[in-house]
C-alpha positions, -999 to 999 in steps of 0.1 A, spaced: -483 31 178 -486 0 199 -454 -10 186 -439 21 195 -458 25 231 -441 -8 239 -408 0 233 -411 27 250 -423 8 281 -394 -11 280 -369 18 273 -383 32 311 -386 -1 329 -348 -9 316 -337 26 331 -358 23 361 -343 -7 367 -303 4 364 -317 31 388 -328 7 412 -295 -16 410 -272 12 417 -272 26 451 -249 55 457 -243 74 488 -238 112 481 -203 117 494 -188 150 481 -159 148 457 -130 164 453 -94 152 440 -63 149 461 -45 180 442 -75 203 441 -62 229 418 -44 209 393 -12 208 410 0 175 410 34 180 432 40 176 471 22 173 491 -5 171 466 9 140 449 6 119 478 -26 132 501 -51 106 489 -60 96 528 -62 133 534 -86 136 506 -108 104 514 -107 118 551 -119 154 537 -147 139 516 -165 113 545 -161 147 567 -181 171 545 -206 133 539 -216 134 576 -216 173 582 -242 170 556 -223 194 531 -252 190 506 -233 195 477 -217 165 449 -186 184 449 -164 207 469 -150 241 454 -117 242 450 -105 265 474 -124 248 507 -110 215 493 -73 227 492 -79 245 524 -94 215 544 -66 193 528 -38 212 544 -57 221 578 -58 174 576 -19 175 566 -13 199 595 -28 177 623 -13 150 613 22 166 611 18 184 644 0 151 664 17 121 648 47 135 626 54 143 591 49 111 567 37 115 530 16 74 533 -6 65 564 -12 33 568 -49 20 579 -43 22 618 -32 55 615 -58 65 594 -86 54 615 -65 67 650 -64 102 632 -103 101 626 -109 93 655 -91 119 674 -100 149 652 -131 144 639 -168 141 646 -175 107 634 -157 73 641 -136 45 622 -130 13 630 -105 -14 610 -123 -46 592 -102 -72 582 -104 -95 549 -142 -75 542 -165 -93 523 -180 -78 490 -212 -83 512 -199 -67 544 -193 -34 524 -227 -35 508 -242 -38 540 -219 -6 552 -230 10 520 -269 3 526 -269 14 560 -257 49 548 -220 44 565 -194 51 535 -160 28 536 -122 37 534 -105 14 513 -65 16 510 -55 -3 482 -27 -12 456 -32 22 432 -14 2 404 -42 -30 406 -72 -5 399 -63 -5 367 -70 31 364 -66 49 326 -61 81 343 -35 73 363 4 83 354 24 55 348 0 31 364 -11 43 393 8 48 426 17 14 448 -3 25 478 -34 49 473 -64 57 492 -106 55 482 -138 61 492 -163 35 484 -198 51 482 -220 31 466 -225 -6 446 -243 -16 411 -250 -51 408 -266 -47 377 -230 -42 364 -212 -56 393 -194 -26 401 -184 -4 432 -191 37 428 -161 52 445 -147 87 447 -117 88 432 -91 115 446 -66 101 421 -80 121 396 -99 151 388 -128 127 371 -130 107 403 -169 111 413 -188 83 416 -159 68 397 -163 28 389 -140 -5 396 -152 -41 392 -162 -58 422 -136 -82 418 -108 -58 410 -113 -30 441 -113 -64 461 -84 -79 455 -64 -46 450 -72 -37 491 -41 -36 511 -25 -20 536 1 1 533 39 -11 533 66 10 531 94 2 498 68 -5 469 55 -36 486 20 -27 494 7 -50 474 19 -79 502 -2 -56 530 -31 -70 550 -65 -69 537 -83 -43 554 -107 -14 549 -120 16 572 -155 14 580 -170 46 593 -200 61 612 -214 92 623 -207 95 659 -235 98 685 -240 130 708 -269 133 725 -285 167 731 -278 174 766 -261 161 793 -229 146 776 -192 157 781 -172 165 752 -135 176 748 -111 189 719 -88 162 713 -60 192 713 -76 208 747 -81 193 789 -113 218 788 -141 197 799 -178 208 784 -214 202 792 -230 197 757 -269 208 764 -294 221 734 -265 227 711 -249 250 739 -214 241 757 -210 250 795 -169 250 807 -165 226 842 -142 247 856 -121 228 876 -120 185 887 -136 192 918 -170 207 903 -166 177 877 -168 151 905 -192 167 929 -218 165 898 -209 127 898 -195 123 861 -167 100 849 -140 105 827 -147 77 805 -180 94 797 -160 121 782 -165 122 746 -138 137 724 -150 157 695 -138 176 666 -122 212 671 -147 225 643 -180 210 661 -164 219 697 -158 259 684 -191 261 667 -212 256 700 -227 286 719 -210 293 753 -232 294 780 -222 297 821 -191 285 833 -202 257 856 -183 267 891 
């Protein structure tokens, strides 16, 4: 019994262990061709995918995965702003990725250069999941179709040091949650994207990305598609009507925060502020 008891201690302290070593961030998964389908513009919407999945991680979805239908939707509604704003492409690189956050969603992205396996982990452990372009066909990736695609999008959600491994989500495939890559190997497979098969010569550079702060009351916020100017107070949005009220109150246009269409239209209207 002793014998046994032991063993037994050890089986749990081994697994609380590996629990302790891998820290994941739960980012909701879904793959770039939600139903299957693997043809345009399925084939080639990774970055809409990653961008979908860090969008339903800071509107607190709650869920590990999204259905089907709301991830096919919200792919398209990503591949129609970008058409209509910026013009039809099938690969963004990272500047465009992190411009196209930034003007159509509610949280922020910023480019990192040559990122440290440390600088991610930090991202990581501050709750803040990472955007990682990279060459498809250096992951390595036995689910991929004849090796992977030369430029391809992640999202990097969480580390294990105990087997020296990133957790990603994987829109390259349907078994893409908390998928796995070496530490070594997602690192040197990040690059940019460059056009004719050559991304593999691209810049080293990932997307870090983080909620974006808006206080309760008293801040100005704008649709990025809109000139409508809002007062944001207790989750309620007033319209300044014209430039005039909008300077007598003393406000600047640089305090003008630009937020998401979605966030913008799910606010109460109150008073138009004459």
């Amino acid at each position: 019994m002793k014998v046994l008891s032991f063993l037994f201690i050890c089986a749990l302290s081994f697994i609380f262990a590996e629990t302790l070593s891998a820290k994941n961030l739960p980012v909701p998964f879904t793959s770039q061709a939600p139903a299957g389908v693997w043809t345009q513009p399925w084939q080639d919407g990774c970055e809409e995918a990653a961008i979908v999945m860090v969008d339903h991680f800071y509107r607190n979805y709650g869920s590990r995965t999204i259905p089907k239908p709301d991830a096919a939707q919200a792919i398209r509604e990503a591949y129609s702003v970008k058409n209509i704003f910026y013009g039809w492409s099938l690969d963004e690189n990272a500047d465009k990725i992190a411009r196209w956050i930034n003007d159509f969603y509610g949280w922020e992205a910023r480019l990192i250069e040559k990122p440290t396996l440390e600088a991610i982990k930090t991202e990581l452990a501050a709750g803040r999941p990472v955007i990682a372009p990279v060459h498809g066909k250096s992951l390595l990736n036995p689910y991929f179709r004849a090796g992977g695609p030369d430029y391809h999008t992640v999202v990097i959600s969480g580390d294990d040091d105990e087997t020296r491994e990133f957790i990603v989500q994987e829109p390259g495939t349907r078994r893409g949650l908390d998928f796995r890559y070496p530490y070594d190997r997602l690192l040197n497979a990040i690059h940019d994207y460059v056009p004719g098969g050559k991304t593999k010569t691209g810049r080293q550079v990932v997307i870090f990305t983080s909620p974006k702060v808006v206080s309760t009351t008293g801040t100005l916020i704008k649709s990025p598609a809109r000139p409508e100017v809002y007062l944001l107070a207790h989750g309620t949005k007033r319209h300044i009507v014209n430039e005039r009220v909008f300077l007598a109150h003393g406000w600047r246009w640089k305090d003008i925060i630009v937020v998401n269409s979605q966030f913008l239209s799910g606010l109460r209207e109150e008073a138009t502020l004459y």
